[in-house]
N, C-alpha and C positions, 0 to 999 in steps of 0.2 A: 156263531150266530144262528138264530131261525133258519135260514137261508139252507144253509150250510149243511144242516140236521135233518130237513125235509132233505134233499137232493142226496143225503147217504140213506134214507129209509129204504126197506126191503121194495123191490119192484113187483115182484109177485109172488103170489101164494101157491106152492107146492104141496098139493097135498098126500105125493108118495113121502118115504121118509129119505130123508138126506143122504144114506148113503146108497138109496137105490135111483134116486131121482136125477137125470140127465137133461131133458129139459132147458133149455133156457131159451130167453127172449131178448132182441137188445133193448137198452134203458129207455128208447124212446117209445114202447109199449109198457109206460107205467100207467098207475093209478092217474087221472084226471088229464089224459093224453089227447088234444084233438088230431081228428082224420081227416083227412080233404075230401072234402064233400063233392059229389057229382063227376068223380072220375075211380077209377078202379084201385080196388085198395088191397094194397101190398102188404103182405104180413110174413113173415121170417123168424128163422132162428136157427138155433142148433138142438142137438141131440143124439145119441146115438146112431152110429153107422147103421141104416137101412130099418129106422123105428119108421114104425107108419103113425102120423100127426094130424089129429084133425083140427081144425079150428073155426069157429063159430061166433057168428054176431048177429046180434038184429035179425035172428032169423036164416041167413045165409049158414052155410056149410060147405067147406071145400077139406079137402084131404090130400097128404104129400107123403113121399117115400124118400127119410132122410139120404146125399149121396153118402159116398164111402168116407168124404169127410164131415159128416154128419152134418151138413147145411141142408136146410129144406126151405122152402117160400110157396106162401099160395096168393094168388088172387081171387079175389069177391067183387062183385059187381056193383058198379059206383052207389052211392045212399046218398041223400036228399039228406040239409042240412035235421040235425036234433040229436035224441040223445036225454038224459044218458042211459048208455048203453053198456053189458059186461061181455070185455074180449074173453072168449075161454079158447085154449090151448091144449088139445088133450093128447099126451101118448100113451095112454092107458099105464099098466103097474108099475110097469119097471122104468119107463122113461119120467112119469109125474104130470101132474094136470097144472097148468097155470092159469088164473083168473084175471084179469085186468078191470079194475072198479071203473065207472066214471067217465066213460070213454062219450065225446061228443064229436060228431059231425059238424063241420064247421070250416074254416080259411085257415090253411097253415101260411103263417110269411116268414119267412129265412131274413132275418139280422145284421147285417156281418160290415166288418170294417177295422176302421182302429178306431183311436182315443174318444173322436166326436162320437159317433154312433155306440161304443160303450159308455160315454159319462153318464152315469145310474140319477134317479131322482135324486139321492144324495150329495149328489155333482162330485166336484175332486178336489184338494186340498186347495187352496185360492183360487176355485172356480167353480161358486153354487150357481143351480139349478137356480133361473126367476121363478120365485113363488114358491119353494122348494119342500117347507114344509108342511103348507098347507095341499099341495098337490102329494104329498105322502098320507098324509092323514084322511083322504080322500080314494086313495087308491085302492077301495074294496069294492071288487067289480067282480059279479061271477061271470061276465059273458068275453072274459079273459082271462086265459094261460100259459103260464111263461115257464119256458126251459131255457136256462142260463148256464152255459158252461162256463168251466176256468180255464183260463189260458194253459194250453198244451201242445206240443210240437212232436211231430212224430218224422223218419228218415221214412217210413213206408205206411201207405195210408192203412188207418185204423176201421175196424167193422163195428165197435160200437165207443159208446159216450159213458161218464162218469153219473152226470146230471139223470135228474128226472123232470118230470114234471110236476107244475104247482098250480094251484087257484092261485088267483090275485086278492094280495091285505099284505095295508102300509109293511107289513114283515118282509114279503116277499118280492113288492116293489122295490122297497126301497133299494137294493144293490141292482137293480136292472136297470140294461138301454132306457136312458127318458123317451129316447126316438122310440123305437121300438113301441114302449110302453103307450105312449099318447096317440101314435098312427095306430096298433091295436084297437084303443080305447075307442076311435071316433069311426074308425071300421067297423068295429062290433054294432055301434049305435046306430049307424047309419043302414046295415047290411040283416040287423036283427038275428046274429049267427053269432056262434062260438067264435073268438078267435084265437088263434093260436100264433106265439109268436116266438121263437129261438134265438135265443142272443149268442151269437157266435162271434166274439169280437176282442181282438188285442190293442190295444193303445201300442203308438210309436212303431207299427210294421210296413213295410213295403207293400206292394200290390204282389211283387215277385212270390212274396211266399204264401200265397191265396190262389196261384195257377198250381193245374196237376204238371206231375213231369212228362207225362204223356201230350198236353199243351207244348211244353218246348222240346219234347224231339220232334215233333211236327210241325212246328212251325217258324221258320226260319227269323222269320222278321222280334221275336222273343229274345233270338241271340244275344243282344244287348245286354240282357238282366244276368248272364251269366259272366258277363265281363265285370259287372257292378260287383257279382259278387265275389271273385276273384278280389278285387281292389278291395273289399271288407276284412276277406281273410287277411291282407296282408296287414291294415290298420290293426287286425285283432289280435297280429302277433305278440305285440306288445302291452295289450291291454290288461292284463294282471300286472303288470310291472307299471303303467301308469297310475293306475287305482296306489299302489303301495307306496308311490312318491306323491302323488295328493293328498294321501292321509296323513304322511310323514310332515309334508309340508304345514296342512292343516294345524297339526297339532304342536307344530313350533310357531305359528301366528295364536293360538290360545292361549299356550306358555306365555306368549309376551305382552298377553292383553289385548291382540286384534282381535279384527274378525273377518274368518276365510273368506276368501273369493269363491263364486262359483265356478266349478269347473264344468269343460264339455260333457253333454250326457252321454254315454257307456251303454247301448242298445246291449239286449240280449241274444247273444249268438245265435243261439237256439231258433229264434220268432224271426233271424233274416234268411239261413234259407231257402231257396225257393222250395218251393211248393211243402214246406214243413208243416204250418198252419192248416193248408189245404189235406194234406194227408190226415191230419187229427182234429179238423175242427170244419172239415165238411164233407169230407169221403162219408163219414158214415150216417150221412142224411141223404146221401144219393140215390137212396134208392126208399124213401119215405114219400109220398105227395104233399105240393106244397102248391101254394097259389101265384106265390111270387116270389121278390126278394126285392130287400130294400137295403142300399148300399153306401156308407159313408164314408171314404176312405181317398188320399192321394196328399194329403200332408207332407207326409215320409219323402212321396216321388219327387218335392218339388227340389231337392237336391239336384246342386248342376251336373252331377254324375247320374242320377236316375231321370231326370226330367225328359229328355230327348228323348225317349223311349216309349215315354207312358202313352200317349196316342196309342199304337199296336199294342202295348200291353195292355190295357185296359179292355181294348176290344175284343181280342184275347182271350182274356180272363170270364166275358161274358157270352162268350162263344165255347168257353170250353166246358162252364158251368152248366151248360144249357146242355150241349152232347152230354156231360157224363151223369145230370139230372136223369136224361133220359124224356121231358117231359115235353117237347117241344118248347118253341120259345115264346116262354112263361113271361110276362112280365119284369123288368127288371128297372128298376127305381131306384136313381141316385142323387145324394146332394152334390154339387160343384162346391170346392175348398171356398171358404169365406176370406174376408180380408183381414190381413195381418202383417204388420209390422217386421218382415224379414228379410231383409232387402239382398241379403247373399245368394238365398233364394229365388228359384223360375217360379213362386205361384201363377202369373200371368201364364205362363206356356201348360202348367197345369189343366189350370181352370177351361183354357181353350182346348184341348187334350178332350176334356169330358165334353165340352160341347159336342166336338165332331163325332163322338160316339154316341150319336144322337140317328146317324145313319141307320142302324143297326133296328130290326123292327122289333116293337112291343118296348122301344125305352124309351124313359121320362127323364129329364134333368131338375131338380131345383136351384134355384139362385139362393145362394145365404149369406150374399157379398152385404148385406142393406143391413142386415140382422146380427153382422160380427161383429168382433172387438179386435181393433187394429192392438191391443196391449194384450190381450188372454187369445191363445191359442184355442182354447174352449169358452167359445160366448156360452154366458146362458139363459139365452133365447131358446133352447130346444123345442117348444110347442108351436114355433113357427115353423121351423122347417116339417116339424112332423105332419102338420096340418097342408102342408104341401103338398108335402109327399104322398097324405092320404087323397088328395086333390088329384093328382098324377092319377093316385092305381082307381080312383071313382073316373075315369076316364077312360084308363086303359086296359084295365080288369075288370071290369064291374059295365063298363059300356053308358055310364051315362055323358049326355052333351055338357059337358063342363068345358069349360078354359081352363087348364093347368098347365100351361104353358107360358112365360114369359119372350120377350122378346125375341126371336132370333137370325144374326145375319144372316141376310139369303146373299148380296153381291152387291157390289162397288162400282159405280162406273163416275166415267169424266161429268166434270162439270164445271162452268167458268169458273179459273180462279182457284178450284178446289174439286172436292166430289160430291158423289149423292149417295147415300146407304142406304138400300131398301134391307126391308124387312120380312118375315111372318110373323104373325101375332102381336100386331102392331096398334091394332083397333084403339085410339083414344091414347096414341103413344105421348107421353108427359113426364115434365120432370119438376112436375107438383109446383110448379112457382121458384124453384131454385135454379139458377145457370145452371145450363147444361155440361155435365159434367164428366171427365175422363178419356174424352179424344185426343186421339194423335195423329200425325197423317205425315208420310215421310215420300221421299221420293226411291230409287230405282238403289240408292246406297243403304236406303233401309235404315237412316238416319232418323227416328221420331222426334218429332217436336209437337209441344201442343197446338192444339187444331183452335178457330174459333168456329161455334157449333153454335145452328139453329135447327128447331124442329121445324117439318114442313110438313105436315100431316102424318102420313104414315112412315116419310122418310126422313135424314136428318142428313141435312146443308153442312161441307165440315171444309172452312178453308184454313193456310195458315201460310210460312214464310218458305213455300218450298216451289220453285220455281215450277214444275213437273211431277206433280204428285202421284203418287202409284199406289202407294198403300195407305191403309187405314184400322185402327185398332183402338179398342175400346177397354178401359177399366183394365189395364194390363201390368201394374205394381200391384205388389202384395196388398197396400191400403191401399183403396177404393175411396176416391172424394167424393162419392154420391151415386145415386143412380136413376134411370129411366127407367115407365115402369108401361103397361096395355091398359086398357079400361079394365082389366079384373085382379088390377092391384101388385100384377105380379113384374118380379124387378128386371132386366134387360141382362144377359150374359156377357161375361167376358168374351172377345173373338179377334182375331186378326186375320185382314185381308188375304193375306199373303199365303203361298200355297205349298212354300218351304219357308222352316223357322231356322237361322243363325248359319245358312246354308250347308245342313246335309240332314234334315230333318224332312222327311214326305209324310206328310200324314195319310194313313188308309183314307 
């Protein structure tokens, strides 16, 4: 495909001859590359042991002395968004000159997730994009560009990427993040800046394998994920030998005129794990500038073997991102899982999992419980949550007074008969003219039952059939009967009282 063709083209132009020329740059200093504007700009590579390297933009010059293992890196002094601009890289004769076209000043945002945050304009086989092809036929935008990796896993993290960089047209849209894409889009138009945006993203992975291993030697409360995946390898012993009697099976129900069942899905070894993705699909942007990062991922976690966990890893995960960025703590923007029909599943313990990682400063949450499909794992509504999301970072990046925040419990206390649940961001709390929906309220046994629920201005009245009620928990099944929403339209999160989950869960 288009795609495909651009992202193997040459990254830069060597003007020694090839067998004298040592030089090189990683992929993410291709042609039509944006830089993060307004903080100090990182530039590296390699070359010969002890080549002297200058490099030059917009005017700036700095100069480096490769070490003995021919790495060098300079820094330039932060630039003001525009462009475009040509990186040149020179090690004079023997090392080769590299040019970089097209280079814009502008917001870099990091990508990353599974399935939601990868489904492309294109959407996925039983689950297109709303409006799909009309929003492809529209996606020629120069004041975005997108760099798309393919899914890749590495045992030891990687120093550079396969991908390059692209302009945006319906070509190059169309296999990319719709999230990605559309928060870009309305970034660019709002901010009048280049955007740049990196889809780093694999459908159907854990969280586990998106922390560094350096994350779990250090942090204890992690342990968990390595007993997950212990219990992985053991299912995995057999998994060649299952596939071979499925297909055997399969193909004696065709012989006879049926037609196969579905079988369990068969994860790739590879993409669980941990820190395998992180090693190859974001070690080697860690040391690139970026604005933020927008995050859509915990599907996978809601497994009753991974779920108890996610709280700390999650937290984790954006704590560790953040030390090995380097960049202080940037922004980080994520959606909370939607609703879905999986009832073997903890999405409830999920969903509240992201909330509480709301503690952590510079994060945003969005709700996309209102906007799922209890039947597709992948709704597609994408330009909601994206428009959220972009909602979040014009708040928390960008500094303007917005509300991008929906609902969220602050504390529970007595009340005749039943309780009171206060709020933040409560302003105009409503539930549109529909019963209030998705309360439970249980007593000291932890036993839930449905609540009956009235609004009371900012807070909401929740009694039911439980002699001594103690806790209280909202939209906690997979499917979601509805939701409350603030005066700026935005939906109420999943949450539970309670301050351990199934007793031996503490949330940080």
């Amino acid at each position: 495909m288009m795609k495909r063709l651009l992202a193997a083209a040459l990254v830069v132009a060597v003007t020694a001859s090839p067998a004298s020329a040592q030089l090189r740059l990683p992929h993410l200093f291709s042609d039509h590359a944006v830089l993060q504007r307004d903080r100090p700009l990182h530039v590296w590579g390699w070359s010969s042991a002890g080549a002297t390297i200058t490099v030059s933009l917009h005017g700036q010059c700095a100069t480096a002395i490769a070490d003995r293992l021919g790495r060098w890196e300079v820094w330039l002094k932060p630039e003001a968004a525009g462009g475009p601009y040509v990186l040149t890289v020179d090690g004079g004769t023997a090392e080769g000159r590299a040019q970089v076209q097209d280079v814009m000043l502008g917001d870099v945002w990091f990508a990353s997730g599974q399935s939601n945050m990868e489904f492309p304009l294109n959407g996925f086989k039983g689950a297109p994009l709303n409006n799909g092809a009309a929003e492809i036929a529209a996606a020629t935008n120069p004041r975005v560009r997108l760099l798309r990796l393919e899914h890749k896993s590495s045992t030891t993290p990687l120093r550079d990427i396969d991908a390059t960089w692209t302009t945006t047209t319906p070509a190059t849209a169309a296999d990319f993040s719709a999230i990605g894409y559309f928060f870009a889009r309305e970034i660019a138009a709002r901010e009048k800046v280049t955007v740049g945006v990196i889809d780093s993203t694999w459908g159907g992975t854990p969280a586990d394998s998106w922390v560094s291993t350096d994350a779990f030697a250090t942090d204890a409360t992690l342990a968990p994920a390595l007993d997950a995946r212990a219990r992985f390898q053991q299912d995995q012993a057999d998994a060649d030998l299952a596939l071979a009697a499925e297909a055997r099976e399969d193909a004696a129900i065709r012989a006879s005129g049926g037609t196969p069942p579905s079988h369990p899905w068969h994860p790739p070894e590879e993409a669980y794990r941990p820190s395998s993705l992180y090693n190859a699909m974001v070690a080697p942007f860690t040391g690139y500038g970026i604005k933020g990062v927008i995050w859509y991922q915990g599907e996978t976690n809601s497994n009753v073997a991974r779920a108890p966990y996610y709280a700390a890893l999650f937290r984790g995960l954006i704590t560790d991102w953040r030390h090995n960025f380097a960049q202080g703590d940037f922004p980080f923007l994520y959606a909370q899982i939607s609703s879905f029909n999986s009832p073997e599943e903890e999405w409830g313990l999920v969903r509240d999992a992201q909330r509480r990682a709301l503690g952590l400063v510079n994060t945003a949450m969005v709700v996309t419980t209102d906007v799922g499909d209890p039947d597709n794992v992948h709704p597609g509504d994408k330009q909601t949550v994206a428009a959220r999301l972009a909602l979040a970072a014009r708040g928390i990046a960008y500094g303007e007074r917005v509300a991008y925040q929906g609902p969220l419990f602050r504390q529970a206390t007595g009340e005749t008969g039943g309780m009171r649940i206060w709020f933040d961001h409560a302003d105009g709390l409503t539930s549109r003219g529909a019963p209030v929906p998705g309360f439970e309220i249980a007593g000291a046994d932890r036993k839930f039952v449905a609540a009956t629920t009235r609004i009371d201005g900012e807070t909401v009245v929740v009694t039911g059939a439980v002699p001594q009620p103690r806790y209280v928990r909202y939209n906690w099944s997979g499917v979601v009967p509805g939701s409350l929403y603030n005066a700026a339209g935005l939906p109420m999160s999943t949450f539970t009282s309670e301050e351990r989950i199934q007793g031996h869960l503490a949330f940080p």
